[in-house]
TIPAVO-385992 format. One line per 5 residues: their letters; for each residue x, y negated, z negated of N, C-alpha, C. Coordinates in nm, 4 decimals. Each point is the difference from the previous one (the first is absolute). Example, Ala and Ser with C-alpha at 12.3 -4.5 7.8 and 13.67 -1.06 7.14 Angstrom:
AS> 1.3190 0.5690 -0.7800 -0.0890 -0.1190 0.0000 0.0900 -0.1200 0.0000; -0.0350 -0.1050 0.0720 0.0820 -0.1190 -0.0060 -0.0770 -0.1090 -0.0730;
***
This chain:
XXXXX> 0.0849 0.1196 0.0000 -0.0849 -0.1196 0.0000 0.0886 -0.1248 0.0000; -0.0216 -0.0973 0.0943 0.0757 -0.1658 -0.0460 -0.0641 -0.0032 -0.0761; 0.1389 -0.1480 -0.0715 -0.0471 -0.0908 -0.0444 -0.1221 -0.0511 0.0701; -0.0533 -0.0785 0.1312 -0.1232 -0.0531 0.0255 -0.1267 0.0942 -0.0215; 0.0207 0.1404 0.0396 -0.1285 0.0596 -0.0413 0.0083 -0.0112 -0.1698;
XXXXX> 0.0771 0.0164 -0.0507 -0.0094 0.0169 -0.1255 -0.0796 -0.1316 -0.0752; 0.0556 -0.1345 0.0176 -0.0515 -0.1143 -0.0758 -0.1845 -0.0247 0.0704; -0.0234 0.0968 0.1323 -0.1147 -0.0650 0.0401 -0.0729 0.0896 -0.0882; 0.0533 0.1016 -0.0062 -0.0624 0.1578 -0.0927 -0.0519 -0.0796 -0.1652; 0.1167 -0.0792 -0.0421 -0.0669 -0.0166 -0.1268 -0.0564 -0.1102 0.0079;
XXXXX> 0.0128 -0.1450 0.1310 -0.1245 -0.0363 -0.0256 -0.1074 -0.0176 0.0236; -0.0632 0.1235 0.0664 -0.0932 0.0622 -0.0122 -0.0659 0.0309 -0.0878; 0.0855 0.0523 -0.0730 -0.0103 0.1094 -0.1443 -0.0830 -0.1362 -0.1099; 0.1017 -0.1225 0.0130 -0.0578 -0.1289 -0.0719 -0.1036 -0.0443 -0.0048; -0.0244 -0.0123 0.1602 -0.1606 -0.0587 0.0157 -0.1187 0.0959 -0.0010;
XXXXX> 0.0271 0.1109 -0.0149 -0.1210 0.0833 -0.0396 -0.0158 -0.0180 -0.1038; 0.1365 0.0044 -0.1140 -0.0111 0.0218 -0.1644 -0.0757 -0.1652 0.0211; -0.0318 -0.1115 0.0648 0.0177 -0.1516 -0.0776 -0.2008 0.0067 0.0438; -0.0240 0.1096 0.1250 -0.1126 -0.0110 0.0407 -0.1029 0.0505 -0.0884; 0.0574 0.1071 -0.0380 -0.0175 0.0881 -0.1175 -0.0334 -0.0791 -0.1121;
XXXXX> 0.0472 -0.0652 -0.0578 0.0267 -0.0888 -0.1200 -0.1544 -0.0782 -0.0248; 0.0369 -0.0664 0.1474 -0.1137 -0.1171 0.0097 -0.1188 0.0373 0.0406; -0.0119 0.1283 0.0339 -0.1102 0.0610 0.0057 -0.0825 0.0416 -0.0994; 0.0290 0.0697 -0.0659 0.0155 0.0243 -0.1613 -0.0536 -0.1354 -0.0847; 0.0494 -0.1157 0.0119 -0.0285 -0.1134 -0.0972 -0.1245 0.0005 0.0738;
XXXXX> -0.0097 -0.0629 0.1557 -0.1428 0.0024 0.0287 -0.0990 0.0563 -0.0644; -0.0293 0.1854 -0.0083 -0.0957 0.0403 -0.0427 0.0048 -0.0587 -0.1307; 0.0944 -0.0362 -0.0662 -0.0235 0.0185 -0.1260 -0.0765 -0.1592 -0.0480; 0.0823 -0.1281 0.0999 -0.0805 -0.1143 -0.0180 -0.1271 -0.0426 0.0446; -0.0252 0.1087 0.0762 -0.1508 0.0596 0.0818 -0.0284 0.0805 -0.0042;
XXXXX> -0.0811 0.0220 -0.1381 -0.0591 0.1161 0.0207 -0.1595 0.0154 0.0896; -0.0625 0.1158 0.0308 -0.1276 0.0228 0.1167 -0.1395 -0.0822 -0.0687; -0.0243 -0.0833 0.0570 -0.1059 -0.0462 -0.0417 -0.0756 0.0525 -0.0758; -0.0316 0.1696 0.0187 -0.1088 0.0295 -0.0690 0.0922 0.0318 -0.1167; 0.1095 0.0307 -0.0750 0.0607 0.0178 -0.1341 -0.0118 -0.1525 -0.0377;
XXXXX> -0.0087 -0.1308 0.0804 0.0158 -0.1430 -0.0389 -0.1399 -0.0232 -0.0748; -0.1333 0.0691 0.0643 -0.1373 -0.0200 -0.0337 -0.0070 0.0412 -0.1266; 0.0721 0.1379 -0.0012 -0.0733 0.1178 -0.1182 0.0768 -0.0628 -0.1447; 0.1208 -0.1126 0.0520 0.0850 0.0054 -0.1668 -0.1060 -0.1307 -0.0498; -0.1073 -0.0739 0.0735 -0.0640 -0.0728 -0.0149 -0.1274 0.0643 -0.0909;
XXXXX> -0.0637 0.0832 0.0234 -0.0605 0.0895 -0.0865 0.0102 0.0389 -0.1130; 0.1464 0.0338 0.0101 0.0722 0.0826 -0.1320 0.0402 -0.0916 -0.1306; 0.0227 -0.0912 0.1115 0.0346 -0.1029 -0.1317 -0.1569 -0.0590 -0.0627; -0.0685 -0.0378 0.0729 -0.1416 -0.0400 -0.0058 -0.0640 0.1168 -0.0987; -0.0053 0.1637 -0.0031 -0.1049 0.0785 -0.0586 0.0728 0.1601 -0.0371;
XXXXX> 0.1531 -0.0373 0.0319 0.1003 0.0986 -0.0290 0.0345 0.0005 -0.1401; 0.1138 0.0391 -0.0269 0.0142 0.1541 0.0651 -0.0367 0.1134 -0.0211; -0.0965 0.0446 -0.0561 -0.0675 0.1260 -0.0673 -0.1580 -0.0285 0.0795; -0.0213 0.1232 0.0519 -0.1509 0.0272 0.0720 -0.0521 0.1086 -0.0206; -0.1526 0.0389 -0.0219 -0.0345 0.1406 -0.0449 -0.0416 0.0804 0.1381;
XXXXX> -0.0158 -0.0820 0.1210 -0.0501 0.0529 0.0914 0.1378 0.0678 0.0608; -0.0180 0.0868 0.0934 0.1343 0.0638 0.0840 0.0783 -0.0531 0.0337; -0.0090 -0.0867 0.0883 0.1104 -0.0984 0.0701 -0.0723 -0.1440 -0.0954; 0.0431 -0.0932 0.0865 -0.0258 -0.1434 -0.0080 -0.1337 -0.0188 -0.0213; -0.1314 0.0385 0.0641 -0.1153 -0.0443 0.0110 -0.0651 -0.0642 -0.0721;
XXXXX> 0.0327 0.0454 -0.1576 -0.0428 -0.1161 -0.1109 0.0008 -0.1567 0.0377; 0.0665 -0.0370 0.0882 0.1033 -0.1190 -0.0393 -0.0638 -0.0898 0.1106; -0.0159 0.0783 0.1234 -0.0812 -0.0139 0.0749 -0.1603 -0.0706 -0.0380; -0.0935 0.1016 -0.0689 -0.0873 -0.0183 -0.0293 -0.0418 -0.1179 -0.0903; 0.1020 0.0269 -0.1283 -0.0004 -0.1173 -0.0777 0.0428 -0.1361 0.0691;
XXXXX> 0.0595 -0.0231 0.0937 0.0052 -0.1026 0.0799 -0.0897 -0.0524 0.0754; -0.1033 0.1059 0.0465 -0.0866 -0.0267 0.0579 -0.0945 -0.1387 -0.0598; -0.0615 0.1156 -0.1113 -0.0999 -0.0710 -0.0867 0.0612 -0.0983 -0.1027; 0.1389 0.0033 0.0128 0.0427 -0.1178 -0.1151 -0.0060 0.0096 -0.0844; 0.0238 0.1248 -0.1174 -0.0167 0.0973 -0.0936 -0.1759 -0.0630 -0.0795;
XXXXX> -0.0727 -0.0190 0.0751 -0.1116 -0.0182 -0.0356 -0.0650 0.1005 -0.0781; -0.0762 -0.0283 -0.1093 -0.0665 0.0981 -0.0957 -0.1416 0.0310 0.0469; -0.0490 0.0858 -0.0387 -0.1062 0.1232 -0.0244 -0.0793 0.0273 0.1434; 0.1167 0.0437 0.0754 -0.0993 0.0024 0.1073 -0.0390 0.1475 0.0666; -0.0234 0.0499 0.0942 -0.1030 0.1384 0.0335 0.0706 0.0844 0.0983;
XXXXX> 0.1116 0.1202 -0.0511 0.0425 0.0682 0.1179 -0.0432 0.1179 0.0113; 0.0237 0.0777 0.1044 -0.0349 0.1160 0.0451 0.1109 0.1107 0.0856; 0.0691 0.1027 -0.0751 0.1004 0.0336 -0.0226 -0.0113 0.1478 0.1206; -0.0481 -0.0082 0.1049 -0.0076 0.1404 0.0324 0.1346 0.1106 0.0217; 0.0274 0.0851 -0.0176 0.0937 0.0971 -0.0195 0.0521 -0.0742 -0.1139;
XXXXX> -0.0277 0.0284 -0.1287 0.0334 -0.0673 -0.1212 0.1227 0.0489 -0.0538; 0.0121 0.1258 0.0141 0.0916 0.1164 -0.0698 0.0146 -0.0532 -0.1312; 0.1274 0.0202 -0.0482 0.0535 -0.0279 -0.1459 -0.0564 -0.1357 -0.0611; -0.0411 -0.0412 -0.1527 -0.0544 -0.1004 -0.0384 0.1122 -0.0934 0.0342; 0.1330 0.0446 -0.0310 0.0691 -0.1159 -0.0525 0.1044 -0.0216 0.1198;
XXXXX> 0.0660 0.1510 0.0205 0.1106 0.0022 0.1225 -0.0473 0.0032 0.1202; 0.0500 -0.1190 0.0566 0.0179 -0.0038 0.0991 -0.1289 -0.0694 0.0681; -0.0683 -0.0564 -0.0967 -0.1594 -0.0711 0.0009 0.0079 -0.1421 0.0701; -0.0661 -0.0357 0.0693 0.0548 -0.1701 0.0488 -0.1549 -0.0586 -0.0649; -0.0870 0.0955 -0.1019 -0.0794 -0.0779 -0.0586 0.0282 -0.0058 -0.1463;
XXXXX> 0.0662 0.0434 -0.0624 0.0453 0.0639 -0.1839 0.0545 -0.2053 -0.0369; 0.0322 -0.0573 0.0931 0.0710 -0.1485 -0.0613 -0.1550 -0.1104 0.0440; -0.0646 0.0365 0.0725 -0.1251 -0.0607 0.0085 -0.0458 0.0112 -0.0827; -0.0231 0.1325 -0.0929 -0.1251 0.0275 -0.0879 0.1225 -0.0135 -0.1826; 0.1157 0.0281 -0.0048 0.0463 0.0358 -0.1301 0.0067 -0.2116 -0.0073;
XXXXX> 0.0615 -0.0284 0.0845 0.0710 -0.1384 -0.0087 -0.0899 -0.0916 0.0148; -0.1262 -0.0142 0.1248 -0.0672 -0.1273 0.0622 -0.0653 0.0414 -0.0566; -0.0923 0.1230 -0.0782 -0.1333 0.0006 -0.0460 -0.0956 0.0578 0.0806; 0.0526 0.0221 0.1211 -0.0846 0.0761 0.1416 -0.0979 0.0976 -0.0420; -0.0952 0.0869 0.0584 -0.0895 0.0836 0.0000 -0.0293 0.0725 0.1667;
XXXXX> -0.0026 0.1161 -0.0209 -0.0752 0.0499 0.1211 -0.0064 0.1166 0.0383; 0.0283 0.1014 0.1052 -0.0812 0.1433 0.0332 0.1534 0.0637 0.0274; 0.0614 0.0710 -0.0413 0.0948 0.0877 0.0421 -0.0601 0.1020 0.0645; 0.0100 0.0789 0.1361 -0.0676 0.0898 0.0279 0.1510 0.1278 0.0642; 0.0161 0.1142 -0.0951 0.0865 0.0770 0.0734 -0.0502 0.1392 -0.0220;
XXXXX> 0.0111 0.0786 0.1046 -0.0206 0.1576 -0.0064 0.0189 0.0909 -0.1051; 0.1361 -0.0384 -0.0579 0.0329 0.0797 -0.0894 -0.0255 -0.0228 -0.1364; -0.0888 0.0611 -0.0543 -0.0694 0.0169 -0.1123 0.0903 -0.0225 -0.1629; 0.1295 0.0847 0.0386 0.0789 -0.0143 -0.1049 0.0576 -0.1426 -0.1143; -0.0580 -0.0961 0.1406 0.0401 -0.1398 -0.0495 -0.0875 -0.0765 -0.1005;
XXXXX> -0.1335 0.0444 0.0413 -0.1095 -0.0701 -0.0726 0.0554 -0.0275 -0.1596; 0.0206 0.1172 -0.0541 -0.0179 -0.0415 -0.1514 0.0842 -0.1227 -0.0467; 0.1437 -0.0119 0.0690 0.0738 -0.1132 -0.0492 -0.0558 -0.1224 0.0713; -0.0481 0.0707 0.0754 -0.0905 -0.1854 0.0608 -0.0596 -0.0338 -0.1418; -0.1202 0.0877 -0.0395 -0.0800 -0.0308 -0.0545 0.0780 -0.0428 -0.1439;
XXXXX> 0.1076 0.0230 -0.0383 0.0681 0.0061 -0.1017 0.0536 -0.1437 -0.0493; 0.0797 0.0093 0.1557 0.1098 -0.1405 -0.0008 -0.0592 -0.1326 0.0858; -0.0856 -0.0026 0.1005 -0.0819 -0.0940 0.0881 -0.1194 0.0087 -0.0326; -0.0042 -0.0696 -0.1010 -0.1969 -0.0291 -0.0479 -0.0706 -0.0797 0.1113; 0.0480 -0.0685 0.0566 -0.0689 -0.0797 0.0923 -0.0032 0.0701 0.1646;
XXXXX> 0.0414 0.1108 -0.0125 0.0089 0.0691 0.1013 -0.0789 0.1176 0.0415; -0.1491 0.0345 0.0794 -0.0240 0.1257 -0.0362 0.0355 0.0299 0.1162; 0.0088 0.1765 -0.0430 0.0924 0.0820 0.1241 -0.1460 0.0823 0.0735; 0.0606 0.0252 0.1086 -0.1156 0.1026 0.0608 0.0720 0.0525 0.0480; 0.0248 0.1728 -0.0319 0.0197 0.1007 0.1103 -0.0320 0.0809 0.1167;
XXXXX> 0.0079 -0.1268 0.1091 -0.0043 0.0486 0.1591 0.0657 -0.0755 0.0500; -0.0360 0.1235 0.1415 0.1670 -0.0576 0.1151 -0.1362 -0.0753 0.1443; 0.0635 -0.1212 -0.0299 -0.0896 -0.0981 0.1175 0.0295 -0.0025 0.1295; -0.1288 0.0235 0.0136 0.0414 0.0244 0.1745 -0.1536 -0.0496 0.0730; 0.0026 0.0611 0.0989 -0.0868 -0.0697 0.1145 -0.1790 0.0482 -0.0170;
XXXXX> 0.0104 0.0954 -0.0718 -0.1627 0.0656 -0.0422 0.0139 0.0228 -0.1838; -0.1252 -0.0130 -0.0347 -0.0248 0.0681 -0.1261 0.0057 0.1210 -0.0208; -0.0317 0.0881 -0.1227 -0.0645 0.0921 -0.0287 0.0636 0.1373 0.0925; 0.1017 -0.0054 0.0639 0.0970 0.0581 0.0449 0.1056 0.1069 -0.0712; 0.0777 0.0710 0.0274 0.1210 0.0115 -0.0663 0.1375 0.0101 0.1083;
XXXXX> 0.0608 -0.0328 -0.0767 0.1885 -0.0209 0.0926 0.0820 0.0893 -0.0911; 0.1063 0.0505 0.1076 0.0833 0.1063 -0.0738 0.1255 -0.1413 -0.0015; 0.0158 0.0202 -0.1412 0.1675 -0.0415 -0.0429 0.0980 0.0378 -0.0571; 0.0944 -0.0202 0.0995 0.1118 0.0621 -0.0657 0.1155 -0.0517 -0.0641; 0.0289 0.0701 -0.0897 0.0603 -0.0656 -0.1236 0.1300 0.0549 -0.0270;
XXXXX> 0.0850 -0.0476 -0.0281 0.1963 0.0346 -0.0048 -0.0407 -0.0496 -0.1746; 0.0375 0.1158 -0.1126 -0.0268 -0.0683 -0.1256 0.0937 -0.0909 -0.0742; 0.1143 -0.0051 0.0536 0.1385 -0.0726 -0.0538 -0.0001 -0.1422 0.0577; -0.1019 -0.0325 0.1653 -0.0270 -0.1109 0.0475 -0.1549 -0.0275 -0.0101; -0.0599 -0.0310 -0.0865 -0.1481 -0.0572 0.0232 -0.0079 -0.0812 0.0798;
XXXXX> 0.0390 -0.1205 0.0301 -0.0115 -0.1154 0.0818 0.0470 0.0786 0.1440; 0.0060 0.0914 0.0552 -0.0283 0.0566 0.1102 -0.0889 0.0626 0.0607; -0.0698 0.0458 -0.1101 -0.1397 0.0578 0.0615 -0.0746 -0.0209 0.0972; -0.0033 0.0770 0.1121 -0.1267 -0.0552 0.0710 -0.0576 0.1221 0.0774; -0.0862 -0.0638 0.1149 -0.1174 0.0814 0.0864 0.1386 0.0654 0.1142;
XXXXX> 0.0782 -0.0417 -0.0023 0.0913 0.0171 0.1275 0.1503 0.1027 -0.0368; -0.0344 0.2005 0.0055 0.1083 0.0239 -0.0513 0.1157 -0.0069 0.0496; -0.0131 -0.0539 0.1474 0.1411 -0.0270 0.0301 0.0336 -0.1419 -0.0239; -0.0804 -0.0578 -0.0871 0.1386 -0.1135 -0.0446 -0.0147 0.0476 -0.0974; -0.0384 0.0698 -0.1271 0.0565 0.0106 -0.1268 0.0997 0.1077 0.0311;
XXXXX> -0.0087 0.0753 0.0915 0.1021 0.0995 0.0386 0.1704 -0.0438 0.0145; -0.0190 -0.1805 0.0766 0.1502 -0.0336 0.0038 0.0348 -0.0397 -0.1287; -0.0562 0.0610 -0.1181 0.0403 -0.0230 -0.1471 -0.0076 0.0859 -0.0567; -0.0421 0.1104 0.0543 0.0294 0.1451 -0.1208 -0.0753 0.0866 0.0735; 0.0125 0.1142 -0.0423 -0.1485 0.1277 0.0318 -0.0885 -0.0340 -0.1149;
XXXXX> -0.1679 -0.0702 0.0560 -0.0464 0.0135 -0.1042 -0.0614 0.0692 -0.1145; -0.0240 -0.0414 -0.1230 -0.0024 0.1168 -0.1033 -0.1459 0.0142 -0.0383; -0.0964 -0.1132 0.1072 -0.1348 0.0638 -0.0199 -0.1333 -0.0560 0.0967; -0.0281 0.0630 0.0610 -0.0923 -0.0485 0.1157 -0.1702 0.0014 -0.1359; -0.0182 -0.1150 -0.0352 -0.1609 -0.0020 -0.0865 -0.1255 -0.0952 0.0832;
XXXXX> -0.1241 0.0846 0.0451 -0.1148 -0.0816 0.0136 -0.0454 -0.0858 -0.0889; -0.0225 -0.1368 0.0916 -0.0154 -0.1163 -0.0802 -0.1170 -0.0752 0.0340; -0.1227 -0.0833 -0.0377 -0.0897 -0.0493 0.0272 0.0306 -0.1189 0.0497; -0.0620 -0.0333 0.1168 0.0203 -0.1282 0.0638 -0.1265 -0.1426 -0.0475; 0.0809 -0.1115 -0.0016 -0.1682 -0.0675 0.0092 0.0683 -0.1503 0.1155;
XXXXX> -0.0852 -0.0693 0.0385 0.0799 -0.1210 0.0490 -0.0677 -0.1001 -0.0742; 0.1329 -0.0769 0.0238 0.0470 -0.1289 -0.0718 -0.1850 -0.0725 -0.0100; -0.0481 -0.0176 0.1050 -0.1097 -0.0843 -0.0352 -0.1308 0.0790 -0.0710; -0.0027 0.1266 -0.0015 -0.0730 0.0815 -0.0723 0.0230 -0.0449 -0.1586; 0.1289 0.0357 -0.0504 0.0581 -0.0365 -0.0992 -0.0191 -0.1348 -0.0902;
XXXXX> 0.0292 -0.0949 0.0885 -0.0137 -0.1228 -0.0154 -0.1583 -0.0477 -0.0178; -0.0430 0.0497 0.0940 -0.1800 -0.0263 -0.0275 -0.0381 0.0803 -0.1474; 0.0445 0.1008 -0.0331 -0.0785 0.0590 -0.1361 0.0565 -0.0500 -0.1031; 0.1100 -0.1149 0.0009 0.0827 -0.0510 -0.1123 -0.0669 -0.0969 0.0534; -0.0094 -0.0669 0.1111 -0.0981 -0.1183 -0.0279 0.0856 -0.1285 0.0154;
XXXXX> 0.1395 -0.0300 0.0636 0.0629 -0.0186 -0.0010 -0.0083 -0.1331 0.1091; 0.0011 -0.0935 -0.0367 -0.0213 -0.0926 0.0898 0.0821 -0.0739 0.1364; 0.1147 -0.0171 -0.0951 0.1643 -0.0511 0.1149 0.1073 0.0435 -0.0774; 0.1317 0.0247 0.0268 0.0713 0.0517 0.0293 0.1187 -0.0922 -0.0280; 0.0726 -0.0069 -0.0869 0.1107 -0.1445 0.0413 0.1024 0.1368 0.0448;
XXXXX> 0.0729 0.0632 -0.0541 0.1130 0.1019 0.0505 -0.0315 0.1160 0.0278; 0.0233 0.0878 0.1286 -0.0179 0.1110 0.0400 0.1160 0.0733 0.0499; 0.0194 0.0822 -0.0790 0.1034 0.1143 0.0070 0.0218 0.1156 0.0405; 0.0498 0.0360 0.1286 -0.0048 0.1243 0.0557 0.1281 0.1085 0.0306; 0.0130 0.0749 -0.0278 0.1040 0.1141 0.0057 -0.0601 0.1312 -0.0193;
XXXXX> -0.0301 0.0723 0.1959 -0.0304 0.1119 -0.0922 0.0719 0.0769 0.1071; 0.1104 -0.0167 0.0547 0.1005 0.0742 0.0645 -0.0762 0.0580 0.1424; -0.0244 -0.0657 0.0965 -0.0005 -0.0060 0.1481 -0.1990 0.0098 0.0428; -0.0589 0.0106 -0.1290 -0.1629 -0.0075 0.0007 -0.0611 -0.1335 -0.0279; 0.0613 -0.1142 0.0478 -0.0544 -0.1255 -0.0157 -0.0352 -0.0630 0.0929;
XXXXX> -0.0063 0.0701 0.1152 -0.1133 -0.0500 0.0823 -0.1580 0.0664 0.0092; 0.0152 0.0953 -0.0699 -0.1522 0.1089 -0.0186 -0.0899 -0.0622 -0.1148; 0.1030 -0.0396 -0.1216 -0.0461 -0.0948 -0.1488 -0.0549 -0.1085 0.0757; 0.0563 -0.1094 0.0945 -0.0281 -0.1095 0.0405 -0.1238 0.0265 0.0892; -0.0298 0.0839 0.0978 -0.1193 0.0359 0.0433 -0.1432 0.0191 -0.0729;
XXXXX> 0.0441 0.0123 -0.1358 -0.1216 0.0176 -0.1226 0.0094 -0.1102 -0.0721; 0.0558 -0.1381 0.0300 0.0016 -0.1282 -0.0438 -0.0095 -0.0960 0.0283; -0.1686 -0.0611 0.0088 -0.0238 -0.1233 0.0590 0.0288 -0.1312 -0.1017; 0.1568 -0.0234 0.1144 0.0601 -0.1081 -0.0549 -0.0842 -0.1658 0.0103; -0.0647 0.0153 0.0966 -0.0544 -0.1299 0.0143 -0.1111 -0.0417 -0.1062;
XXXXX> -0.0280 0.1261 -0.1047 -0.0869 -0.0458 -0.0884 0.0333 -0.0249 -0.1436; 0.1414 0.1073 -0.0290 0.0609 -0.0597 -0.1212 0.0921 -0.0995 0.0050; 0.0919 -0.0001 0.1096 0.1032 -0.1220 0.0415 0.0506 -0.0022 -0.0738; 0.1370 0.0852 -0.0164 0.0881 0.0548 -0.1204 0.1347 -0.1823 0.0262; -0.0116 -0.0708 -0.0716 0.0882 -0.1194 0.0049 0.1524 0.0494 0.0505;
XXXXX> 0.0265 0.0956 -0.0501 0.1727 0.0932 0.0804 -0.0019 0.1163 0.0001; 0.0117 0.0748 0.1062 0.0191 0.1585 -0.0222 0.1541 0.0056 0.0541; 0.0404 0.1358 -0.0490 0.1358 0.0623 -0.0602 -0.0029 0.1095 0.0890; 0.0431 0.0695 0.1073 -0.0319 0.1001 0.0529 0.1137 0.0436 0.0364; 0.0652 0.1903 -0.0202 0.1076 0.0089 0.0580 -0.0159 0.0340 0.1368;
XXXXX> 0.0968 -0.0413 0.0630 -0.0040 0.0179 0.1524 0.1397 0.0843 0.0865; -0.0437 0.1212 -0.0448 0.0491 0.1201 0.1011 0.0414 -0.0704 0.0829; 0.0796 0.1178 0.0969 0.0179 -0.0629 0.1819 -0.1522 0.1044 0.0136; -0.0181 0.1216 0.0057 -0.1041 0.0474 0.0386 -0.1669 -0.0568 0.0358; -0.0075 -0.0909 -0.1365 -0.1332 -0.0334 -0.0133 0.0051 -0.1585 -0.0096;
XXXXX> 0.1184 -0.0553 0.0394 0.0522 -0.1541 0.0125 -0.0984 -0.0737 0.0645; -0.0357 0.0237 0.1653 -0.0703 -0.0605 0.0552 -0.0873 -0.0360 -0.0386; -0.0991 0.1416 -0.0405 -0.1311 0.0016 -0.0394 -0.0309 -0.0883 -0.0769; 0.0580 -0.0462 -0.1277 0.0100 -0.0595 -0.0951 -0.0141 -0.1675 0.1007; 0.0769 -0.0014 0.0300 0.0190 -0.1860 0.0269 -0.1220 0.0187 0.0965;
XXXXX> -0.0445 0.0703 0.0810 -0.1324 -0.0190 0.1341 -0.1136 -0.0138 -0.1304; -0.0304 0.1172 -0.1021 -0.0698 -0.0471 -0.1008 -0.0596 -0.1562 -0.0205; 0.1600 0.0104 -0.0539 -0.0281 -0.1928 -0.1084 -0.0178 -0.0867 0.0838; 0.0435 0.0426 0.1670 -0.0075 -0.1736 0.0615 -0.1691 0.0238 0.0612; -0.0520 0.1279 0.0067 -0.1449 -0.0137 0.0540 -0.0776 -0.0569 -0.1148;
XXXXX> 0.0331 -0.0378 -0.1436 -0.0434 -0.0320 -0.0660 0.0165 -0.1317 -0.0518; 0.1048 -0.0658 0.0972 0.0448 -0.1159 -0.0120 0.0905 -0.0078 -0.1636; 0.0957 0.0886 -0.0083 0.0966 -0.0260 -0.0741 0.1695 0.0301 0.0540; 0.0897 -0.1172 -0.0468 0.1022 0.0024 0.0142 0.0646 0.0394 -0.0588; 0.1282 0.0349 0.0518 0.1227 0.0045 -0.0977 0.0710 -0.1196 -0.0814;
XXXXX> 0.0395 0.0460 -0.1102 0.0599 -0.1380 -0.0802 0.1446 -0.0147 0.0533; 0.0581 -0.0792 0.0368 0.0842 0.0063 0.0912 0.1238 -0.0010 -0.1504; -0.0186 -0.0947 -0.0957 0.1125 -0.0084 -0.0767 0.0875 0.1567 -0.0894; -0.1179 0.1339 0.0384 0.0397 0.1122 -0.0786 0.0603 0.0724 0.1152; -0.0113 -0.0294 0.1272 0.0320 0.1121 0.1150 0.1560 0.0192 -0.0339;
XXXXX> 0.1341 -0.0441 -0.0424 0.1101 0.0419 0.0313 0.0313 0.0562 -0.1557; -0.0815 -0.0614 -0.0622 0.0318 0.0754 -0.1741 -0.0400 0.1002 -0.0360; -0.1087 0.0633 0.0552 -0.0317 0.1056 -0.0281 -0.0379 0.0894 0.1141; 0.0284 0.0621 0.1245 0.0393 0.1004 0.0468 -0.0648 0.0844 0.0262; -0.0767 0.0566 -0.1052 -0.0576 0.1193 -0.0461 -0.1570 -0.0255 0.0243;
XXXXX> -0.0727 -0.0920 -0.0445 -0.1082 -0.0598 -0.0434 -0.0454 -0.1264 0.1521; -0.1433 -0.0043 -0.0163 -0.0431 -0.1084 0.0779 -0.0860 -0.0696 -0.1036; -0.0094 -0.1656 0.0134 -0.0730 -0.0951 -0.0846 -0.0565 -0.0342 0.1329; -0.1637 0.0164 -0.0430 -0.1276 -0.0636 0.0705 -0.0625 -0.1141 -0.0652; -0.0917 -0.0803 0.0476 -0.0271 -0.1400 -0.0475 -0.1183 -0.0129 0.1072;
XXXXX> -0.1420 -0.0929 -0.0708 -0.0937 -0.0033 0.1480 0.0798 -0.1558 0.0664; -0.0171 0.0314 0.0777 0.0673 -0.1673 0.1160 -0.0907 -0.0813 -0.0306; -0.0805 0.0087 -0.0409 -0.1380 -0.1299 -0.0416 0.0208 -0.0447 -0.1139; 0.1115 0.0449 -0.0594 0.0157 -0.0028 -0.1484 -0.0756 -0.0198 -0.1175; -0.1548 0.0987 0.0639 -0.1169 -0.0077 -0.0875 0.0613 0.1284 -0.0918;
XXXX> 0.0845 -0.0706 -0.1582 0.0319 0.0971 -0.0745 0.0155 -0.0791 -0.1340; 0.0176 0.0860 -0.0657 0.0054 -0.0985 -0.1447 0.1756 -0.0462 -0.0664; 0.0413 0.0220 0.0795 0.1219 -0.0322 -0.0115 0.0666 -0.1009 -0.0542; 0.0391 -0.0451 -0.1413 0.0465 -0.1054 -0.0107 0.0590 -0.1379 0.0661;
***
């Protein structure tokens, strides 16, 4: 090797290490907008949340940690883990309908969420029905109508018939007038629940809905035939979840 290949060799070697360098500070003096949004949150309603991810923080932002107002929790699972309603009802004073399949939960509802009554059924598009669910017992919050997605989480450990009712069946025998928060997770069956829920008559002020890629579409063709949007300020913070809102902003929303 020359000397000339040699000095061009290392500085080469230089300006990668200097590109390198300054590349590096970049990310670090820029970080991605959506980590720029979420430390806005955290500091705002952080750092401890009872719901899974973030969603608490979300919600409570919504309403402006406003007190005693009316949610509706469908796929409720656990009272406390992993609940995006347990800081509505322990903290704001909230009240409203937890509705989940699995039976096992009721008693600590009834135990630890006084303002909460539970009903055991899995909501879907008809009443008086039954749905097979299947259940992985080490993951509750996986349960659903669909065994090949609880399948990409375990072999499950129990296929149980479950009574169906829909949301507005429900809602009519509770008597239930409007709706400020509506909560949905029931693992890829939330467009069948939403088919048994005439939104235009309770006009839930925000719904919470997870959004699969599978059942993604369905979901947003839903809310916009109903004239609801997306909240644009939760789309990069939370990922997982869609925030609905009516565009008329006939809601009680602080």
């Amino acid at each position: 090797m020359t000397l000339r290949t040699a000095i061009a060799l290392v500085l080469a070697l230089l300006a990668g290490a200097v590109a390198f360098v300054f590349s590096k500070r970049a990310v670090t003096q820029y970080p991605v907008q959506s980590a720029y949004e979420m430390a806005g949150f955290r500091q705002r309603y952080g750092p401890d949340h009872f719901s899974e991810r973030e969603e608490e923080w979300m919600i409570r932002d919504f309403f402006q940690d406003r007190r005693g107002g009316f949610f509706v929790d469908v796929g409720a699972n656990h009272f406390k883990t992993a609940s995006k309603t347990y800081y509505l009802e322990s903290k704001l004073g909230w009240s409203g309908l937890a509705i989940e399949p699995q039976r096992e939960f009721e008693a600590e509802y009834a135990r630890y969420r006084p303002r909460t009554k539970f009903f055991p059924f899995f909501v879907s598009d008809a009443s008086n029905a039954t749905a097979r669910l299947y259940i992985l017992k080490g993951m509750s919050q996986v349960a659903s109508s669909d065994p090949a997605f609880v399948k990409r989480f375990g072999t499950p450990d129990e296929a149980r018939d479950v009574p169906t009712i829909t949301l507005t069946d429900l809602l009519t025998t509770e008597r239930v007038p409007h709706i400020d928060f509506l909560s949905m997770d029931i693992e890829l069956h939330e467009p069948q629940a939403l088919k048994g829920f005439d939104i235009d008559r309770f006009k839930p002020s925000l719904v919470c809905v997870e959004g699969l890629l599978p059942v993604r579409q369905q979901i947003l063709d839903y809310f916009a035939r109903h004239g609801y949007v997306l909240v644009g300020k939760y789309m990069w913070v939370d990922l997982e979840n869609m925030y609905f809102t009516p565009v008329d902003g006939a809601s009680s929303r602080p």
